[in-house]
C-alpha positions as CSV (number, residue, x, y, z in Angstrom):
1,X,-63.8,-22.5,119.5
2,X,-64.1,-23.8,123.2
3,X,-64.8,-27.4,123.7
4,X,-68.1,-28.8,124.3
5,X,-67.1,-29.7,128.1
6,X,-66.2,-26.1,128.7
7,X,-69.1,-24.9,127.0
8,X,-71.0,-26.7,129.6
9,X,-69.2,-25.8,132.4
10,X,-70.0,-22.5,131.8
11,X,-73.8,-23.0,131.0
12,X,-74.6,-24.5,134.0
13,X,-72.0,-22.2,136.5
14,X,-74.1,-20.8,139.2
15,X,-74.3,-16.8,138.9
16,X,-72.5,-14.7,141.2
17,X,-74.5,-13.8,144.4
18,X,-74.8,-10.4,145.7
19,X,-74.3,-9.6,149.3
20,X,-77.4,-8.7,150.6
21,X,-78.2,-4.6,151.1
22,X,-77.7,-3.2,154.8
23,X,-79.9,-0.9,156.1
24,X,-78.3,2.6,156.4
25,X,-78.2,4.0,160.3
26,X,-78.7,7.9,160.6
27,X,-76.8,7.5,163.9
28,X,-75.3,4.7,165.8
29,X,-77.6,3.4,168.6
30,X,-76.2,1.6,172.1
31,X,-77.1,-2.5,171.9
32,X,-78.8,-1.6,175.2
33,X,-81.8,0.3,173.1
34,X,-83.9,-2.0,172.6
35,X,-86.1,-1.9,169.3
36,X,-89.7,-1.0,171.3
37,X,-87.5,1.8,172.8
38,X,-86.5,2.7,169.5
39,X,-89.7,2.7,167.8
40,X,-91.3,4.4,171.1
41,X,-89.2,7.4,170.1
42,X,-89.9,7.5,166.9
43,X,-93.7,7.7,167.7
44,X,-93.0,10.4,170.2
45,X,-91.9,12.5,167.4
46,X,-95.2,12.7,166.1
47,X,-98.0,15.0,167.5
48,X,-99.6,13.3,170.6
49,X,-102.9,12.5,168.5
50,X,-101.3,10.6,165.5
51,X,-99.2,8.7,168.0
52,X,-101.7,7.7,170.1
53,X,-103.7,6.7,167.1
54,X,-100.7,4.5,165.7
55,X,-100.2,2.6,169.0
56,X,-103.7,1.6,169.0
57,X,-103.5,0.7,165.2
58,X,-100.3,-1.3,166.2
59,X,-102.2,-2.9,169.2
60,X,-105.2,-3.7,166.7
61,X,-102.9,-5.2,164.2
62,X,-101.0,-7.0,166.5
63,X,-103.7,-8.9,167.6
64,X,-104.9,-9.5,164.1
65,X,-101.7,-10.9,163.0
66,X,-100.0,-13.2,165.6
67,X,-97.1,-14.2,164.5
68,X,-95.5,-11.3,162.2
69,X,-92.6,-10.1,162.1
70,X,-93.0,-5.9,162.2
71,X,-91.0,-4.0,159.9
72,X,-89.4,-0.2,161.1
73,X,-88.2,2.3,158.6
74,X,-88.1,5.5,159.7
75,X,-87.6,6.7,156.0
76,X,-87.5,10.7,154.8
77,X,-91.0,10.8,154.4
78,X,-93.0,8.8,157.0
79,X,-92.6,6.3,159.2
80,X,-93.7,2.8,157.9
81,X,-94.1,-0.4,160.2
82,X,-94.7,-3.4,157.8
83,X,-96.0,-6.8,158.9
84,X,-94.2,-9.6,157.3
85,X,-94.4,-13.2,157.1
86,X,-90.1,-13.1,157.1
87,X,-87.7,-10.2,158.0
88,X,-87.7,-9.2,154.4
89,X,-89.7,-6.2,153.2
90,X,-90.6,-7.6,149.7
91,X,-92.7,-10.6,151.6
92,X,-94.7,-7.8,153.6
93,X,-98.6,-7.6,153.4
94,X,-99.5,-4.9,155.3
95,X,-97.9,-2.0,156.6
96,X,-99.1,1.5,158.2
97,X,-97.0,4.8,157.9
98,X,-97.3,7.7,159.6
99,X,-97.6,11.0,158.1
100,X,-97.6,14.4,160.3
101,X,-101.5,14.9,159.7
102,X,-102.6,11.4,159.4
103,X,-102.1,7.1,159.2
104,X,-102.2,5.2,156.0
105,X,-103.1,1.1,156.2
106,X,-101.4,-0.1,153.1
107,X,-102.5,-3.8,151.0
108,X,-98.4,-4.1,149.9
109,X,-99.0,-7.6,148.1
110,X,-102.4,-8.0,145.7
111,X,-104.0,-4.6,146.7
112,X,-105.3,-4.5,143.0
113,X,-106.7,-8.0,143.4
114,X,-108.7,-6.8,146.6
115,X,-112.6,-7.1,146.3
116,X,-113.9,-3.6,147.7
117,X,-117.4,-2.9,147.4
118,X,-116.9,0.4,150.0
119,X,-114.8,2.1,147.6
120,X,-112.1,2.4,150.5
121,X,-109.0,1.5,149.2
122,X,-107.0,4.4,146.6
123,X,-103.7,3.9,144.7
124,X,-102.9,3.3,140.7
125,X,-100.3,1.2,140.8
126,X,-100.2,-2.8,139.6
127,X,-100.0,-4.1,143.3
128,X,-100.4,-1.9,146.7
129,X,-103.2,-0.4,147.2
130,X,-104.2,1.9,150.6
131,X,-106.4,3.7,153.0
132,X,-106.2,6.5,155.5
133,X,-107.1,5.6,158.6
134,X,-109.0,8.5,159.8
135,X,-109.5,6.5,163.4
136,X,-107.8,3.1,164.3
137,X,-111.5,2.3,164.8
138,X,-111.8,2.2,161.1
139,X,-109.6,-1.5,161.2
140,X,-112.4,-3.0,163.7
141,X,-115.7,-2.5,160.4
142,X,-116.7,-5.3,158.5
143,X,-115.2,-3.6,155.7
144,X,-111.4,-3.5,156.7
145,X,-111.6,-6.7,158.5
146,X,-112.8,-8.2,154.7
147,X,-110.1,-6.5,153.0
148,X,-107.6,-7.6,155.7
149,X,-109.0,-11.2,155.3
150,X,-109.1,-11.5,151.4
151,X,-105.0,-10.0,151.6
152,X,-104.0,-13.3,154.1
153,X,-106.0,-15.3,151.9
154,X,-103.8,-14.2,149.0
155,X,-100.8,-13.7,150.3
156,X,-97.5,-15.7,148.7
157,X,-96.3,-16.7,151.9
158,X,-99.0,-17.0,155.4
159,X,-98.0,-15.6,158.4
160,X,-97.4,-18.2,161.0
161,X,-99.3,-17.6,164.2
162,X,-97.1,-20.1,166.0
163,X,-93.6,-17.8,165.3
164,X,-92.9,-15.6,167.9
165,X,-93.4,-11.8,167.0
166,X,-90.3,-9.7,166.4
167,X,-89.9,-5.9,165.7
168,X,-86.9,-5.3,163.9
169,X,-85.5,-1.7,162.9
170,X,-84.7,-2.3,159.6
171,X,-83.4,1.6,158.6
172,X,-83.4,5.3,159.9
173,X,-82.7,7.5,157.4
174,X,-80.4,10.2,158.4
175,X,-82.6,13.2,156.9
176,X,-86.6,13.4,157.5
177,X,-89.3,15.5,156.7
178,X,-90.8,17.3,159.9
179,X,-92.7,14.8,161.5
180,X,-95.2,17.3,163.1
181,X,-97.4,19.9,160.8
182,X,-96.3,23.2,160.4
């Protein structure tokens, strides 16, 4: 039977920490790349149409959110840009990803708990919610700029539109979907 002191030692030992996950690199890219380069080229792969239409739902967002940190992952399936608070993904709000035929907005924290009179927003999970963006125009109606509004209000953690704004390419996966339709 261990003694009582050991016993709490061991109660109150702090648990192991795991180091943190790195983001996996499809292929190494020169420090002189920088991450607009990066993500510039990653837009290009798209049909001229959807990228145009991302860099002015980027520009729109940008100016919406002052302050966030922007999110890359060029996963197998779209690319995603999230808009963050912190460079961690898990304190995102919002985040776009492109598709080859279209743009999605996505609500990543308390999309269920989104007022929506319009009927915009689709999902059926316990937390994000989305939209397609059939025209970056879409983020400038009453409608979006609500929803937009009630997920800052609601957000864990603000966005500080003091901090400087950083795009950070977080992963590239090293196999993707077409990016253009077939």
């Amino acid at each position: 039977m261990p003694s009582p002191r050991a016993a709490a030692r061991r109660k109150t030992a702090p648990a192991p920490r795991r180091a943190p996950r790195k983001a996996v690199r499809a292929e190494p890219h020169p420090a002189s790349v920088s991450a607009v380069a990066q993500l510039d080229a990653f837009l290009d792969k798209y049909t001229p149409d959807i990228a145009a239409q991302a860099r002015t739902a980027l520009r729109k967002l940008r100016a919406r959110l002052p302050g966030a940190q922007e999110l890359v992952y060029d996963n197998y399936n779209a690319l995603a840009i999230g808009f963050s608070p912190t460079e961690r993904a898990s304190d995102a709000l919002f985040s776009i990803a492109l598709y080859p035929r279209w743009i999605s907005l996505f609500f990543l924290q308390n999309g269920l708990r989104l007022r929506d009179p319009d009927r915009l927003l689709r999902g059926s999970g316990n937390l994000v919610r989305h939209m397609v963006l059939e025209t970056p125009a879409l983020l400038d109606t009453p409608a979006v700029e609500d929803l937009i509004a009630q997920a800052l209000e609601l957000a864990s953690q603000p966005i500080d539109p003091t901090q400087p704004r950083r795009l950070l390419i977080k992963s590239i996966s090293a196999k993707q979907r077409p990016r253009r339709p077939a």
